[in-house]
C-alpha positions in Angstrom: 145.2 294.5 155.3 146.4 296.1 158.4 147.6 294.6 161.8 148.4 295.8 165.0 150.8 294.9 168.0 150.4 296.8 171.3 153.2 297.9 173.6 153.9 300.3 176.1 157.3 301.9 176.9 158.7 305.6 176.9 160.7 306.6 174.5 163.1 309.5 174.2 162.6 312.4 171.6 164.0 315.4 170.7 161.7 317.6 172.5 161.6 316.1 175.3 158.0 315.6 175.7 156.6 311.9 177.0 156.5 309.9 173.6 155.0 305.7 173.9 154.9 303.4 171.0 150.8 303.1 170.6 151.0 300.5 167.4 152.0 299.9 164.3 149.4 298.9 161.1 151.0 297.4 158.4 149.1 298.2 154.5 149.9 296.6 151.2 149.4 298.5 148.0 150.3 296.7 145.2 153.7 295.8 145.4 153.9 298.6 148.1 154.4 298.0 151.7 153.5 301.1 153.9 153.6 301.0 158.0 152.0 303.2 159.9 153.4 303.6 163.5 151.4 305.1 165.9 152.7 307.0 168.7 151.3 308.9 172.4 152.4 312.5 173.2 149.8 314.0 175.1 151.9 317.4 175.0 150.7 317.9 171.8 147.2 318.7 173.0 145.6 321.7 171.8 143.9 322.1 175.3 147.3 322.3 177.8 149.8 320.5 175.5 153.1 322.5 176.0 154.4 321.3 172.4 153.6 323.0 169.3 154.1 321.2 165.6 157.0 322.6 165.1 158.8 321.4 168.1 157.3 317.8 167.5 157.9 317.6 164.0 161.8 316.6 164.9 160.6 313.9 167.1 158.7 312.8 163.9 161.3 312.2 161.8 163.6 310.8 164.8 160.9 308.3 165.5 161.1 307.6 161.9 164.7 307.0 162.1 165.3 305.8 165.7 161.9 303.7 166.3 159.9 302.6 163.1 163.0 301.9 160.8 165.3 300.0 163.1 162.3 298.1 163.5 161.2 297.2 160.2 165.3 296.7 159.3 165.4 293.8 162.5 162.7 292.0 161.0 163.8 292.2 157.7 160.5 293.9 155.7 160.5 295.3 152.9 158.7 299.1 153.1 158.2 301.4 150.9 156.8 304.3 152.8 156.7 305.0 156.6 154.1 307.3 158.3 154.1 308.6 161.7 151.2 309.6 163.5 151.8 311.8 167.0 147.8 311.4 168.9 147.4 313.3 172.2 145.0 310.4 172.9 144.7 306.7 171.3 142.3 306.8 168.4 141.4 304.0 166.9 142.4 303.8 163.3 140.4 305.0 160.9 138.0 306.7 163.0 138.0 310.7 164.1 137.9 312.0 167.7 137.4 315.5 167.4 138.5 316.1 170.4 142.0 314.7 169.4 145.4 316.4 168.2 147.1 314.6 165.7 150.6 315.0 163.9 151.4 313.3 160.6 154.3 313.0 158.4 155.4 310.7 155.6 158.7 309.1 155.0 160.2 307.1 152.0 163.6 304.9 154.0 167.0 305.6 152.2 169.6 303.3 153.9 169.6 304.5 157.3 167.4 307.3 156.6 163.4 308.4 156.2 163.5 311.5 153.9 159.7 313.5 154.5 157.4 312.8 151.7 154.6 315.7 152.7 151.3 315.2 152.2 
């Protein structure tokens, strides 16, 4: 089951590149609750993006920590795994745009804290 909520505002990242909040899909597995947050950064693009994945790959674990997490802690849900997606474009989930660059990590919340998972 997944659902989506739409918003648009910037938010800050360690890189410094343009970052907005594209959505956030929630999936139960089991007993397992994973969100997927969903995230704009057209500097990532392959064609004229100025950031590479090592410079975004801070701002994926700060969004972790300072956008996604916060988040799911104020509305009190239980997670078990947090992924965040970087898109130089909005993709619809699920589907492919070949034309798109995307950045994906995966994060298991301790306390305050999303330690990387790797894929």
């Amino acid at each position: 089951m997944a659902t989506s909520v739409q918003a648009q505002s910037m938010i800050e990242v360690p890189s410094g590149q343009p970052v907005t909040f594209q959505d956030v899909i929630w999936e139960a597995e089991g007993d397992e609750n994973t969100y997927r947050f969903r995230y704009i950064a057209p500097e990532i693009a392959r064609d004229g993006g100025s950031v590479d994945f090592e410079q975004a790959e801070g701002d994926l674990r700060y969004l972790c920590e300072h956008s996604a997490l916060p988040a799911l802690k104020r509305k009190e849900r239980p997670v078990a795994r947090i992924v965040i997606t970087l898109s130089d474009r909005p993709v619809a989930f699920g589907e492919t745009d070949p034309q798109a660059t995307q950045f994906f990590d995966s994060y298991t919340p301790q306390g305050n804290n999303c330690i990387w998972e790797g894929f």
